[in-house]
Steps between C-alpha positions, in 0.01 A plus 500: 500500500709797534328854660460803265514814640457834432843768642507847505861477619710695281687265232805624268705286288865657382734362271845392619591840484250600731451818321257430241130435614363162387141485687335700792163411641315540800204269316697176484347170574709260744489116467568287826586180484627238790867545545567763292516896527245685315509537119377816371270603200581861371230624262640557125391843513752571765809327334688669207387294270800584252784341695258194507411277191411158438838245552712363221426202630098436530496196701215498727514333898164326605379631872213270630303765724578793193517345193750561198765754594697751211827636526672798411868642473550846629747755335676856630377692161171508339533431118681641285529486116744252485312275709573627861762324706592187683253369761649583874270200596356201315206345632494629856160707466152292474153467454166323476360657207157297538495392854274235657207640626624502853835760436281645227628886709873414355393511131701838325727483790906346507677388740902569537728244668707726756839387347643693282281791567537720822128472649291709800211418688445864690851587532669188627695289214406178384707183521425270268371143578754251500557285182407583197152356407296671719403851457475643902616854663606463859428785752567525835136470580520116384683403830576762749834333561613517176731760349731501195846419714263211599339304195246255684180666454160236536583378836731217569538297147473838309287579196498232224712573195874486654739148531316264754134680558303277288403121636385259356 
């Protein structure tokens, strides 16, 4: 099963502008799982809960080791009168509202794919995992080696989630 960990490493979440504050946390919980960077668990209380709502589209994904997973769009304006504006991301924020007992830490927390927002962990900028399914923000720390001009991170195959890194 995956590791859950407590981070006091400082988390913030922009949106594509990367002007307007998403999340910031130093009380994040980080998920490690083989062949993939961490995924990080920012508590609600530290997002701003009105760029985030529940997606127009409610489908739930199925996660084995955390259970049912809930999505949400994010928007650039809280609300308005008129019904606020056009998500600037659908689906690419998530959580486990009522995790297995296990991850039970990362209930009332989301977690934000790093593509399309601009992401930190300290002050160094996230890239995101490759591929789309997975949820991951690379760091330098995950492979000394590895730097943004230089996209393998993991070791020699990489981390899972781009063309070619899963086997069969």
């Amino acid at each position: 099963p995956p590791a859950l960990e407590p981070t006091t490493r400082r988390l913030r979440v922009y949106l594509p502008d990367g002007v307007t504050l998403v999340a910031s946390t130093q009380r994040a919980q980080r998920i490690l799982e083989t062949s993939h960077p961490p995924t990080y668990y920012i508590p609600q209380a530290d997002v701003d809960m009105r760029l985030v709502r529940p997606a127009s589209d409610p489908r739930p994904s199925f996660c084995e080791w955390k259970g049912v997973a809930a999505y949400f769009d994010v928007f650039a304006a809280p609300p308005d009168a008129a019904g606020g504006s056009s998500p600037v991301a659908k689906r690419r924020v998530w959580s486990y509202p009522t995790p297995n007992a296990r991850y039970a830490a990362i209930a009332n927390h989301l977690s934000f794919y790093a593509d399309p927002f601009i992401c930190y962990v300290d002050d160094e900028r996230v890239v995101p995992q490759p591929g789309d399914f997975y949820g991951g923000w690379l760091t330098s720390d995950i492979d000394a080696s590895s730097s943004p001009s230089r996209p393998r991170f993991g070791g020699k195959r990489g981390v899972k989630g781009g063309p070619g890194t899963w086997e069969k």
